[in-house]
C-alpha positions in Angstrom: -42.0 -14.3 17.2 -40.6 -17.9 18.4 -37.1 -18.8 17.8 -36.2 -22.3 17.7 -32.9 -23.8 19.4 -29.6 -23.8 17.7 -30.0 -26.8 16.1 -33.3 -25.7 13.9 -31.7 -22.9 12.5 -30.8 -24.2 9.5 -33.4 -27.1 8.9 -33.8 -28.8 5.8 -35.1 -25.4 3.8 -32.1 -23.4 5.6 -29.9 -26.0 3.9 -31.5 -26.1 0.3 -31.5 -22.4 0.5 -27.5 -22.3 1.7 -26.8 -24.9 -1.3 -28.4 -22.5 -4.0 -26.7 -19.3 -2.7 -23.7 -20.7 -3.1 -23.9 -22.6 -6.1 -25.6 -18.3 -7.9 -22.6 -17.2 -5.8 -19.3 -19.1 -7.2 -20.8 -20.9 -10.2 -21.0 -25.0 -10.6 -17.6 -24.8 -12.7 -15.8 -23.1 -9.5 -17.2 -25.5 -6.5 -14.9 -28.1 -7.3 -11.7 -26.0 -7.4 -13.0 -24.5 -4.3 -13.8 -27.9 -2.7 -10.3 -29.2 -3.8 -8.2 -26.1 -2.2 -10.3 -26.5 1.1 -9.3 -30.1 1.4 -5.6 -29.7 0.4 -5.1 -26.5 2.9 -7.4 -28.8 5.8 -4.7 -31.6 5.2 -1.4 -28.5 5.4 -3.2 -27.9 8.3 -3.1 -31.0 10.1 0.6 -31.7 9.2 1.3 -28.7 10.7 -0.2 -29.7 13.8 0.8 -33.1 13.5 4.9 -31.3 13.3 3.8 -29.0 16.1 2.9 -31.6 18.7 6.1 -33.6 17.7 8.8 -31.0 18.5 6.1 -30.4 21.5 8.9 -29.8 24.6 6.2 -31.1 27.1 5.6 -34.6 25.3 9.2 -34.9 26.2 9.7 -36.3 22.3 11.3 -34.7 19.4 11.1 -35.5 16.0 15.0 -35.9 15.7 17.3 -34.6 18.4 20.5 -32.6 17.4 24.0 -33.4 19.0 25.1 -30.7 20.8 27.1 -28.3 18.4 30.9 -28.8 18.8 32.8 -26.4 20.4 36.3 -25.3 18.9 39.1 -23.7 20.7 39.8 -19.5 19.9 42.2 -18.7 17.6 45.2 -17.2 19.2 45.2 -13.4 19.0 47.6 -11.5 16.8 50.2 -10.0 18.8 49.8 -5.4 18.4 51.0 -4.0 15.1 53.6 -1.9 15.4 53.2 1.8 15.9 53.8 4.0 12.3 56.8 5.6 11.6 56.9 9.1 12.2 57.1 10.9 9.0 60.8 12.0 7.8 61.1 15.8 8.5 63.5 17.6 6.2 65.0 20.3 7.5 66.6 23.3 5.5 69.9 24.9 7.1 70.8 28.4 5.7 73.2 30.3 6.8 71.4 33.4 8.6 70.8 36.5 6.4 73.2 39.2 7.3 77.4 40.3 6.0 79.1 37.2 4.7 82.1 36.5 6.3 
């Protein structure tokens, strides 16, 4: 058995044959959908690359450099709260149990 380089893999029959798989596969009314969402996410993909190599920190340029962010002064600080209260104890005085006199 001979094996032909790469490049005569897929000759003009390996072609044909690829063309009709896919058209018994997804159909002749589905190619063009197909076709059309290949070519809108290959053009996503190159704006995302294009917006990659932009903001790229070793090109040395960004797309839009941001002023540094400005920095305000603390607020001051509250002075402590005061402690609570200690609750109001009532205290009951009876004279102690034993002769009256």
């Amino acid at each position: 058995m001979h094996f032909g380089p790469p490049s005569e893999i897929f000759g003009v029959d390996g072609i044909i044959i690829l063309v009709v798989v896919v058209l018994v596969l997804f159909g002749s009314t589905q190619i063009p959908k197909l076709a059309r969402s290949l070519g809108s996410a290959q053009k996503e993909f190159k704006k995302g690359l294009d917006e990659g190599s932009a903001d790229d920190p070793q090109t040395g340029a960004k797309a839009a450099p941001t002023p540094p962010a400005a920095v305000s002064p603390p607020a001051p600080a509250a002075p402590p709260a005061a402690p609570p209260a200690p609750p109001a104890v009532q205290v009951n005085v009876e004279s102690p149990p034993g002769p009256a006199s």
